[in-house]
C-alpha positions in Angstrom: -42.9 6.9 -5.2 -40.5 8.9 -3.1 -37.2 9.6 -4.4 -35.4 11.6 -2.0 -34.6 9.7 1.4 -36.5 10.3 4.9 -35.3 13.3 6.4 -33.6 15.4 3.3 -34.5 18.9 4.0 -32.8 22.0 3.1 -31.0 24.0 6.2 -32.0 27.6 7.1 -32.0 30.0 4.8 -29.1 31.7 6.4 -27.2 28.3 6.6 -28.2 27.4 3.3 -26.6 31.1 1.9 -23.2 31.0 3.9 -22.5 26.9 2.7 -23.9 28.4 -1.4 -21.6 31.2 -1.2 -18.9 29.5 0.2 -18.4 26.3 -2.1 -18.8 29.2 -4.9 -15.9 30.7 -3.3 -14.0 27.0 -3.0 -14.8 26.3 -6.1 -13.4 29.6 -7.8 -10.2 29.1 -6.0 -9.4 25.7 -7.0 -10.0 26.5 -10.6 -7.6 29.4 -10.2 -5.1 27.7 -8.4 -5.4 24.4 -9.7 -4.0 22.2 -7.4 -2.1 19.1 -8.3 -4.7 15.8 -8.2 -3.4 12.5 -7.5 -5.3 9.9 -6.6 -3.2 9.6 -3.6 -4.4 12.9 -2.5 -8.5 11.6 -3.8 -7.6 8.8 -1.4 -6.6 11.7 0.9 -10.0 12.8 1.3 -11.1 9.6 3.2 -10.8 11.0 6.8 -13.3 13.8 5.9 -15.9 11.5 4.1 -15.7 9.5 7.5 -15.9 13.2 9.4 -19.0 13.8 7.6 -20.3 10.4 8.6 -19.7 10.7 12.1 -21.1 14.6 12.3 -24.2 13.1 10.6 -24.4 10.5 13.3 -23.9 12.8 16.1 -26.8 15.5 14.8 -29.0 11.9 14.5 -29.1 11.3 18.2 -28.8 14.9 19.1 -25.3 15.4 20.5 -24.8 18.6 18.5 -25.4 22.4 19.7 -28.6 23.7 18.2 -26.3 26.2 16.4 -24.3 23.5 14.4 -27.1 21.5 13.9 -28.3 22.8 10.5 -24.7 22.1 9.4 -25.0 18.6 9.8 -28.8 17.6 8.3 -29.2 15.8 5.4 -28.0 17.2 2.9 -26.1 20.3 4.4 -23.7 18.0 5.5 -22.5 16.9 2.4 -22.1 20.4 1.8 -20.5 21.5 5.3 -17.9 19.1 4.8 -17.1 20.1 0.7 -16.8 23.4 2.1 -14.4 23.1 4.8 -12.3 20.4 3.2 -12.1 22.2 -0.6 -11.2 25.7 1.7 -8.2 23.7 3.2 -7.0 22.2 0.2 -6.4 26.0 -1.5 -5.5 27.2 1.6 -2.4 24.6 1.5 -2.0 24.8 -2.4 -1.7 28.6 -1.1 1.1 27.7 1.0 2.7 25.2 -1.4 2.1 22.3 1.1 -0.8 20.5 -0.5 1.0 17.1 0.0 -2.0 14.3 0.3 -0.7 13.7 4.4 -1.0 17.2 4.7 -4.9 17.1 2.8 -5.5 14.3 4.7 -4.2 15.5 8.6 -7.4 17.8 9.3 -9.9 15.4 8.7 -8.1 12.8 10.5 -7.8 15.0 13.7 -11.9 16.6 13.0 -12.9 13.1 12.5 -10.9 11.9 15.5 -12.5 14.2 17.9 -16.1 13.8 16.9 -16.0 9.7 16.9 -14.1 10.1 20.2 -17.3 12.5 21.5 -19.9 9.4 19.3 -18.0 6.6 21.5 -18.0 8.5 24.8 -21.5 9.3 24.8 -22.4 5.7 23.7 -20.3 4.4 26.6 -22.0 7.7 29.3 -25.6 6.3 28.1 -24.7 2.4 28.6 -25.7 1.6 24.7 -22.4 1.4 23.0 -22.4 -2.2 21.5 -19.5 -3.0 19.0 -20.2 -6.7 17.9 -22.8 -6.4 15.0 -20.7 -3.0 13.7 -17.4 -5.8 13.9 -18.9 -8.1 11.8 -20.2 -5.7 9.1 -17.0 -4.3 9.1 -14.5 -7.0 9.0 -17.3 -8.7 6.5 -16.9 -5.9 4.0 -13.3 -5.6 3.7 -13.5 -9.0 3.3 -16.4 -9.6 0.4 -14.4 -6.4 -1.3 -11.0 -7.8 -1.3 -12.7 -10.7 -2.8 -15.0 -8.4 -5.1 -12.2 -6.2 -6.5 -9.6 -8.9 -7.9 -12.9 -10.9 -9.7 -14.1 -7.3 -11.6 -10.5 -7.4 -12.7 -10.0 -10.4 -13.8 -13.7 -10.5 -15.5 -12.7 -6.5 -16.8 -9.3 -6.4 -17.1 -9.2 -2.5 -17.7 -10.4 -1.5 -14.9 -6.6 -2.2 -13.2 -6.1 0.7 -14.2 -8.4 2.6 -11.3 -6.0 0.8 -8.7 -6.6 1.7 -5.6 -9.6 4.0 -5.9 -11.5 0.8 -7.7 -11.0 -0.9 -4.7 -12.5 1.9 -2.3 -15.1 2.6 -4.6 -16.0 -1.1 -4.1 -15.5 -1.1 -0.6 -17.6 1.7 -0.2 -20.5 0.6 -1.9 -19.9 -3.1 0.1 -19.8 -1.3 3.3 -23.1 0.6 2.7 -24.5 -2.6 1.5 -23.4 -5.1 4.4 -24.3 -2.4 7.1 -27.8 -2.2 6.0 -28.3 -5.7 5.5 -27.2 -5.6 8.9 -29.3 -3.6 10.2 -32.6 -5.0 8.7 -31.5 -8.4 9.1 -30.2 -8.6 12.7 -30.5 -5.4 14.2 -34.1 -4.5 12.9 -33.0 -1.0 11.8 -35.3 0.6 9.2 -34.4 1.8 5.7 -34.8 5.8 4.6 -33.4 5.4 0.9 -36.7 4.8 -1.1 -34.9 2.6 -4.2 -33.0 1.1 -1.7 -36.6 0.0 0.1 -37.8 -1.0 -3.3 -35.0 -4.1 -3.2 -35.2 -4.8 0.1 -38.9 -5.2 -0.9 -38.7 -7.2 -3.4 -36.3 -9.8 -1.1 -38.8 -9.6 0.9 -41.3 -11.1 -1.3 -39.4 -14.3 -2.1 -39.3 -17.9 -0.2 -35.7 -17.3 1.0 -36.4 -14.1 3.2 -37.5 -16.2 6.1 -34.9 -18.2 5.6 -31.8 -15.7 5.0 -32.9 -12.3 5.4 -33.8 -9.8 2.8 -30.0 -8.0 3.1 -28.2 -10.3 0.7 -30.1 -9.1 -2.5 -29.2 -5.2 -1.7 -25.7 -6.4 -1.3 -25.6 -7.9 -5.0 -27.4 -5.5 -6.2 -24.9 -2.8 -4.8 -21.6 -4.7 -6.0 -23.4 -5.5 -9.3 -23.7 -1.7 -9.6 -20.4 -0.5 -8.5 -18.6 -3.0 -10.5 -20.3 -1.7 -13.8 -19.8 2.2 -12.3 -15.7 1.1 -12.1 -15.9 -0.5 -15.3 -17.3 2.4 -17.0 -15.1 4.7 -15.6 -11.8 2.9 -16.1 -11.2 4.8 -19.9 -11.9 7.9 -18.6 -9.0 7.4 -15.7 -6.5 6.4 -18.3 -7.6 9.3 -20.8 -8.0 11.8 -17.8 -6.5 11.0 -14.9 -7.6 14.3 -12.5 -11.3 14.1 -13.9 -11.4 10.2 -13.5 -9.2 10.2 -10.3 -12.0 12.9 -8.8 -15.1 11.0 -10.1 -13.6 7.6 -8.9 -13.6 9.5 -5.1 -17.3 10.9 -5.8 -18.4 6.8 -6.1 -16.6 5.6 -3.3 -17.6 8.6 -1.0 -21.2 7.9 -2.0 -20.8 4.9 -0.6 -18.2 5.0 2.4 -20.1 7.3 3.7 -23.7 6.0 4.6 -21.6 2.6 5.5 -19.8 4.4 8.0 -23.1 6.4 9.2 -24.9 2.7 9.6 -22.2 1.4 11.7 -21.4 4.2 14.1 -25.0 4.3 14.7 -25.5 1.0 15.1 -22.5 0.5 17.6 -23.7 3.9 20.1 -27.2 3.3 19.9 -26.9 0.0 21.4 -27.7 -2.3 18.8 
């Protein structure tokens, strides 16, 4: 079986040596500089998980200049985005301004102007179609706000992750509700291999005709994240940067295929 999703390829090998050597070169300044780690500025980093969503979903459906396209594959722009949001935060360290407003201000106005550019060209070709992407939305704050005080109250500890518990669980509820979505009601396909094997196996059982296959993929997602939190909740209290920065990783592993599904979803005209 597959383990790597539908279109993962590696960029040029020119790309592929200019994003290498630059995280190198991010990474070695941040250990230098070592820049103070909140999880207000973790929480910071938000805007630019959604930046990288939305410059995925643009080099999807082809809006992106050839040249900037390798930037944006899978999984270049994971890397893309590390790069250029690791070189501002030393860059502001630098400058004795890494405040998380200031962290977060550049990938609030970069993700700005590429979901503007997603939106416009959804509205220029006639397919832009918000409804379904509502639902999922509004759905998943809700099931999370519901999700996050029931993992505390059946794991007290994990209080302690505060707010990044909760975006890690609303991260991993978004990614499940928007592809429940999109198999259920919008007839969207799914590229994630293990993610095909439970969607598979809801398949297979008398309630799929009935309500779908998304809801197991759902469970199976908060089931996950839940014991993910749980697990990490020691670590935050013993080590609050490490913790604080692994917390982000979940949530961003999450947030950011939910906000891929839905962005495609609402300018592709489902």
């Amino acid at each position: 079986m597959a383990i790597l999703p539908e279109g993962f390829a590696l960029p040029p090998l020119p790309y592929l040596v200019v994003l290498v050597v630059g995280l190198v070169g991010v990474g070695v300044g941040l250990v230098r500089t070592r820049p103070t780690v909140s999880s207000a500025h973790v929480i910071a980093l938000v805007p630019w998980m959604v930046t990288g969503s939305v410059l995925h979903v643009l080099y999807v459906v082809g809006l992106l200049p050839p040249a900037v396209e390798p930037l944006a594959g899978t999984p270049s722009v994971y890397l893309t985005v590390a790069l250029v949001a690791g070189a501002t935060w030393v860059a502001l360290d630098a400058a004795d301004a890494a405040s998380p407003r200031a962290l977060a201000g550049p990938g609030v106005v970069g993700g700005g102007v590429l979901l503007v550019s997603a939106i416009r060209a959804g509205v220029a070709a006639g397919t832009l179609a918000l409804f379904w992407p509502g639902v999922g939305l509004v759905a998943s704050v809700v099931v999370s706000l519901v999700a996050w005080p029931a993992l505390k109250r059946f794991s007290p500890e994990t209080a302690v992750a505060g707010t990044l518990g909760w975006l890690a669980i609303f991260g991993h509820t978004l990614d499940a509700v928007s592809t429940a979505v999109g198999i259920d009601v919008l007839g969207f396909g799914e590229r994630t291999p293990l993610s095909k094997v439970i969607l598979e196996a809801a398949a297979a059982l008398p309630t799929a005709d009935v309500i779908g296959v998304g809801w197991l993929f759902v469970l199976v997602k908060l089931a996950v994240a839940g014991l993910v939190v749980t697990l990490l909740a020691d670590y935050v209290r013993e080590e609050p940067t490490e913790g604080s920065l692994l917390l982000g990783f979940v949530a961003a592993v999450g947030l950011g295929p939910g906000v891929h599904n839905l962005l495609l979803f609402a300018i592709s005209g489902a």
